[in-house]
NUFIDREN-405822 format. One line per 8 residues: number of its first residue (from 1); for each residue y, x, z of N, C-alpha, C. Coordinates in steps of 0.02 Angstrom, whole numbers, plus 50000, padded with zeros to 5 digits. Layout:
# NUFIDREN-405822
NUM> Y X Z Y X Z Y X Z; ...
//
This chain:
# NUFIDREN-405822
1> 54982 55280 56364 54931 55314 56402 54956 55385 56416; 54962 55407 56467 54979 55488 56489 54924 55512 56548; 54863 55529 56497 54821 55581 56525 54841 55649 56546; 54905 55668 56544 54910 55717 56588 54950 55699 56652; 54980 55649 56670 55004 55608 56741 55062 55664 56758; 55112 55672 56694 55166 55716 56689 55204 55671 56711; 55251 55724 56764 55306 55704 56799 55374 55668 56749; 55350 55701 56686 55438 55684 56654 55421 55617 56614
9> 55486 55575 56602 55485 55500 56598 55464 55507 56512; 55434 55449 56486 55442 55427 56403 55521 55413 56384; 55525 55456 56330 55585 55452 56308 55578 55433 56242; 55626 55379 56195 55636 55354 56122 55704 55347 56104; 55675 55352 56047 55728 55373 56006 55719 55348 55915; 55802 55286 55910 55771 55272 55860 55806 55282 55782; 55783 55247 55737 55814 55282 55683 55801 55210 55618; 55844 55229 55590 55877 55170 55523 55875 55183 55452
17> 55840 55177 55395 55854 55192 55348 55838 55150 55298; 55890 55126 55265 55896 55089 55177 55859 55096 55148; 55822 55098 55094 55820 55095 55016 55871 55087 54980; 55883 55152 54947 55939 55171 54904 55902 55139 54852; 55952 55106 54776 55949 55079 54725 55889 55137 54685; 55833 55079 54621 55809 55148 54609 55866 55187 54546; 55839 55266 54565 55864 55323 54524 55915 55346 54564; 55961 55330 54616 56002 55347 54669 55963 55404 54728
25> 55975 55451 54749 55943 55477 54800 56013 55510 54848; 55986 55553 54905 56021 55565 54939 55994 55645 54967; 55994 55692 54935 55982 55765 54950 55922 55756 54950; 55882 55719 54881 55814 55712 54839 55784 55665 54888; 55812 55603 54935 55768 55544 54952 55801 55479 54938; 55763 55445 54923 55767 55380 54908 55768 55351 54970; 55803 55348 55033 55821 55330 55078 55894 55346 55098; 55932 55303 55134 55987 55364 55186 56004 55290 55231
33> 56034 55341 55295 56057 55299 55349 56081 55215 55326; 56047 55172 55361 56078 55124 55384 56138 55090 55454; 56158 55155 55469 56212 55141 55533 56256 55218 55525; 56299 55186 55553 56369 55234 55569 56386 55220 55629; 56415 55277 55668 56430 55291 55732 56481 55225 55759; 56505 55186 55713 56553 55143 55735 56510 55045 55733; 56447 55071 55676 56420 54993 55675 56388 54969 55743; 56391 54905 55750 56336 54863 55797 56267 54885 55801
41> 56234 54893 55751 56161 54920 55734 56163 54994 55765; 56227 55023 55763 56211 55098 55806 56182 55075 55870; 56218 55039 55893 56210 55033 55987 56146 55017 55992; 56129 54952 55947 56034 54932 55957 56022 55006 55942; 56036 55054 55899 55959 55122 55890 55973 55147 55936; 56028 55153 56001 56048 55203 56053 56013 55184 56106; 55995 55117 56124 55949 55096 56189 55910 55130 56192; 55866 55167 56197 55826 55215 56214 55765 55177 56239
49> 55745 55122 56246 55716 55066 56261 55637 55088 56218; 55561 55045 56237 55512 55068 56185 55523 55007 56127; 55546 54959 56137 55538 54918 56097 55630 54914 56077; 55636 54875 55990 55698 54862 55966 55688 54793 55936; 55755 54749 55936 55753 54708 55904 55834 54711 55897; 55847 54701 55821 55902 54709 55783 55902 54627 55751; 55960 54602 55770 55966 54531 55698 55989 54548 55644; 55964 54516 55617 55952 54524 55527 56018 54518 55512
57> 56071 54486 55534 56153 54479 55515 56192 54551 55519; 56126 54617 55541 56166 54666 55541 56154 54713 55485; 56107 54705 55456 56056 54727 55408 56072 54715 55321; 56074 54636 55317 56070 54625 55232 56025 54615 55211; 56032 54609 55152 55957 54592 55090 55945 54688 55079; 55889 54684 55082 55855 54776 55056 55797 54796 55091; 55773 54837 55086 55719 54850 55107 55760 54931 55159; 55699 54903 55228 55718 54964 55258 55662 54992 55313
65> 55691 55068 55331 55597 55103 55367 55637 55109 55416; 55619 55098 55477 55630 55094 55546 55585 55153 55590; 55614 55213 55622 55567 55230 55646 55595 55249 55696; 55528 55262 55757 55528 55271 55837 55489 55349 55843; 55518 55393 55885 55518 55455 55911 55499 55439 55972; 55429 55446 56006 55404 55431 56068 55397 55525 56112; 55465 55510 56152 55445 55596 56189 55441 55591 56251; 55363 55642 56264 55353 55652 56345 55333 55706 56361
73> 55365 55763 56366 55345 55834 56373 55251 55833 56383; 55222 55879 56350 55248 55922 56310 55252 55878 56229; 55216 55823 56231 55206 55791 56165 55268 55738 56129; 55232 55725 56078 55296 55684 56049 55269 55670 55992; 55291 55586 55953 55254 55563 55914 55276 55513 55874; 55292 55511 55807 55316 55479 55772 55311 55428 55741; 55342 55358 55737 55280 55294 55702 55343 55272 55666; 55315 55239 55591 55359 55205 55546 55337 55150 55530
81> 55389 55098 55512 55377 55045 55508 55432 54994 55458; 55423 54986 55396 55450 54940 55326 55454 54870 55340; 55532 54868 55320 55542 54786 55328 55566 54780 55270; 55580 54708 55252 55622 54691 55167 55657 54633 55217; 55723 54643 55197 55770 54575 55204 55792 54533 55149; 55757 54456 55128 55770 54429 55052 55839 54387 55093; 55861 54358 55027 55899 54299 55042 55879 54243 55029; 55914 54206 55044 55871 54124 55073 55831 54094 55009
89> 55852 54091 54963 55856 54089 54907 55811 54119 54886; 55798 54181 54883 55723 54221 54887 55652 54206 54918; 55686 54187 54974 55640 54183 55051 55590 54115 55019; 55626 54057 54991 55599 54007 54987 55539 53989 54917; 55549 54064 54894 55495 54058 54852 55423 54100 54852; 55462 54140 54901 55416 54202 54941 55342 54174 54965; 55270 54201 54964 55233 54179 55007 55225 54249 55046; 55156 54224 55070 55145 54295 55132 55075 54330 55082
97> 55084 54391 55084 55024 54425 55042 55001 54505 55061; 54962 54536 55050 54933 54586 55052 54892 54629 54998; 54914 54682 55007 54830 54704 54969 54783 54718 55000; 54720 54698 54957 54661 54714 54991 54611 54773 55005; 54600 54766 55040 54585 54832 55078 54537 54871 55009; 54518 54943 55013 54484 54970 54957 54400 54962 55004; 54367 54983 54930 54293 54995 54950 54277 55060 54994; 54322 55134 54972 54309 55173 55009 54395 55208 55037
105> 54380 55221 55087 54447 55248 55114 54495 55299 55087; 54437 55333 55039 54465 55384 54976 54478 55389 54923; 54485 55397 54874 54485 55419 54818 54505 55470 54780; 54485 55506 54735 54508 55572 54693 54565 55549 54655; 54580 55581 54635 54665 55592 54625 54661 55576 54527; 54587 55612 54513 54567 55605 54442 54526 55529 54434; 54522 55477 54463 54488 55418 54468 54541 55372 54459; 54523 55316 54400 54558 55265 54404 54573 55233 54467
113> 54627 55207 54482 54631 55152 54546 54661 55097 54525; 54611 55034 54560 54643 54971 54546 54631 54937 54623; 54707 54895 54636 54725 54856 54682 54730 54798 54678; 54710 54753 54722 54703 54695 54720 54754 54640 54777; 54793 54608 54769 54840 54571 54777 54819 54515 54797; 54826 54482 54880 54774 54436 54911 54836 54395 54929; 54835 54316 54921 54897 54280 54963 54860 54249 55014; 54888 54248 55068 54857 54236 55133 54885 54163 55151
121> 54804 54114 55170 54854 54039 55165 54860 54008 55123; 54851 54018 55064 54865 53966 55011 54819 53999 54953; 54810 53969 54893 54786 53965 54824 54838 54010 54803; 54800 54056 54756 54826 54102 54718 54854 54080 54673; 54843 54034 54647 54896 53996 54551 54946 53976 54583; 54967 53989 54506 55051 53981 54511 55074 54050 54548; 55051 54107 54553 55087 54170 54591 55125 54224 54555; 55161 54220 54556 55191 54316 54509 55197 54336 54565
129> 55177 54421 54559 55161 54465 54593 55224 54532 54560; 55246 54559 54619 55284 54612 54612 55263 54674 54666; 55269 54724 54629 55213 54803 54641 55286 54826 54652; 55276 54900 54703 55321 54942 54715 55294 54997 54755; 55278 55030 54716 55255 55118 54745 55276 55170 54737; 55284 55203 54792 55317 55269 54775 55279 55318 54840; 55306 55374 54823 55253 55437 54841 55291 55473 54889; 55285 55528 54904 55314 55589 54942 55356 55616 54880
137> 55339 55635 54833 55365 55679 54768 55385 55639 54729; 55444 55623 54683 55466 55590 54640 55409 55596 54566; 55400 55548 54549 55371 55560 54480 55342 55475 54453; 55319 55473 54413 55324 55419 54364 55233 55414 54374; 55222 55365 54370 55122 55348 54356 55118 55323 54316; 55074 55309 54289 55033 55288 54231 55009 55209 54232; 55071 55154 54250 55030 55083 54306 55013 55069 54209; 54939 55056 54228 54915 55004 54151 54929 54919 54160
145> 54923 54903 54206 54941 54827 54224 55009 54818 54208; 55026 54745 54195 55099 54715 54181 55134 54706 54256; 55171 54702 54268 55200 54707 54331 55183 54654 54381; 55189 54599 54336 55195 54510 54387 55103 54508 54382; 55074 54563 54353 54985 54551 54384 54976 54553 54451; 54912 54511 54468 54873 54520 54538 54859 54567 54554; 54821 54636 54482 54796 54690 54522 54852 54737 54481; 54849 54808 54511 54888 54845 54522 54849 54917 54491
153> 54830 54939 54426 54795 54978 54389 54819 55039 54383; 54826 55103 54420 54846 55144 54386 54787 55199 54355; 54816 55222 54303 54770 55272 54269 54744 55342 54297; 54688 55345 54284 54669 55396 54297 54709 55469 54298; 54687 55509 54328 54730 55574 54319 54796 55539 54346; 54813 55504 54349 54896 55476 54341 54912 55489 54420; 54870 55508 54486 54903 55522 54552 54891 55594 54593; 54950 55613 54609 54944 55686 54633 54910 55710 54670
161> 54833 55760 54678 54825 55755 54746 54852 55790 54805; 54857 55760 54881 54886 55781 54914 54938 55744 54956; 54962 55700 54888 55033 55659 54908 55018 55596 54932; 55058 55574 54987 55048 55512 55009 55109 55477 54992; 55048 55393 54952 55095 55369 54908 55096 55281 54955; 55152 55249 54950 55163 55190 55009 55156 55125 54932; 55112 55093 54943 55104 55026 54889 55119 54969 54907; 55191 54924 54896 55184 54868 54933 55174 54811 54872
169> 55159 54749 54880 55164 54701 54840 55191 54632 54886; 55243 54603 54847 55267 54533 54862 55235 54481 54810; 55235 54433 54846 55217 54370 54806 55249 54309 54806; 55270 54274 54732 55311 54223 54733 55306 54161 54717; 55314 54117 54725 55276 54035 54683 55313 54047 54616; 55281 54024 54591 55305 54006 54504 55339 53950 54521; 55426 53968 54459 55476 53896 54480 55454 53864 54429; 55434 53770 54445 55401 53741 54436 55462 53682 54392
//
């Protein structure tokens, strides 16, 4: 949408980044480039195009944040977007899952929080569940839940306020 019916074109611009191993960082982030000036995956982020599609044969098993730089004088606007690449072998035990949405859109920073772990499509038994959160600021929480739980407990007092923290959960069939 360009409510101001500006003469200059949409311009993008895109960008690649890993998940570094945990405890690894890179000038204090737990991210760094996924392309070099010489890989295949450079040329897909150079199209300048609004939309990308990269094959996974360029990528690997890891988790990675993809993001698009939307510029049109005078504005400009940033969107991110998390993928995980498993291997096959992974993939086939994988289901599809979410967490569920909260009761209120907020919460205090001094309030317990508990998350709830939804598989979409199928019966919940037989599921182990794997949690992975992390924040703006490095630091450790207080999770009271066991890891392979449905819900996702952390303790009170245990989150900073201010910081925005990214919670994902995967879900797996139990090998049978």
């Amino acid at each position: 949408d360009d409510p101001e019916n500006s003469a200059s074109p949409f311009s993008y611009e895109w960008a690649c980044e890993k998940r570094l191993p945990v405890g690894v960082d890179v000038d204090g982030s737990p991210w760094s480039s996924c392309s070099s000036s010489k890989s295949v995956l450079e040329l897909f982020l150079q199209t300048g195009q609004s939309s990308l599609s990269v094959p996974t044969t360029e990528l690997g098993v890891g988790d990675y944040r993809f993001s698009v730089t939307c510029n049109k004088e005078p504005r400009a606007d940033t969107a991110l977007v998390y993928t995980r690449i498993v291997s096959a072998a992974e993939q086939a035990t994988m289901l599809q899952c979410a967490v569920a949405p909260l009761s209120t859109p907020k919460i205090s920073a001094g309030e317990r929080l508990q998350l709830t772990a939804r598989v979409i499509g199928e019966a919940a038994d037989g599921v182990t569940y794997k949690w992975t959160v992390t924040s703006s600021q490095p630091g450790s929480l207080d999770i009271l839940s066991p890891p392979s739980s449905r819900f996702l407990v952390v303790n009170a007092g245990s989150l900073v306020g201010g910081l925005e923290y990214t919670v994902q959960v995967q879900c797996f069939r139990n090998k049978r």
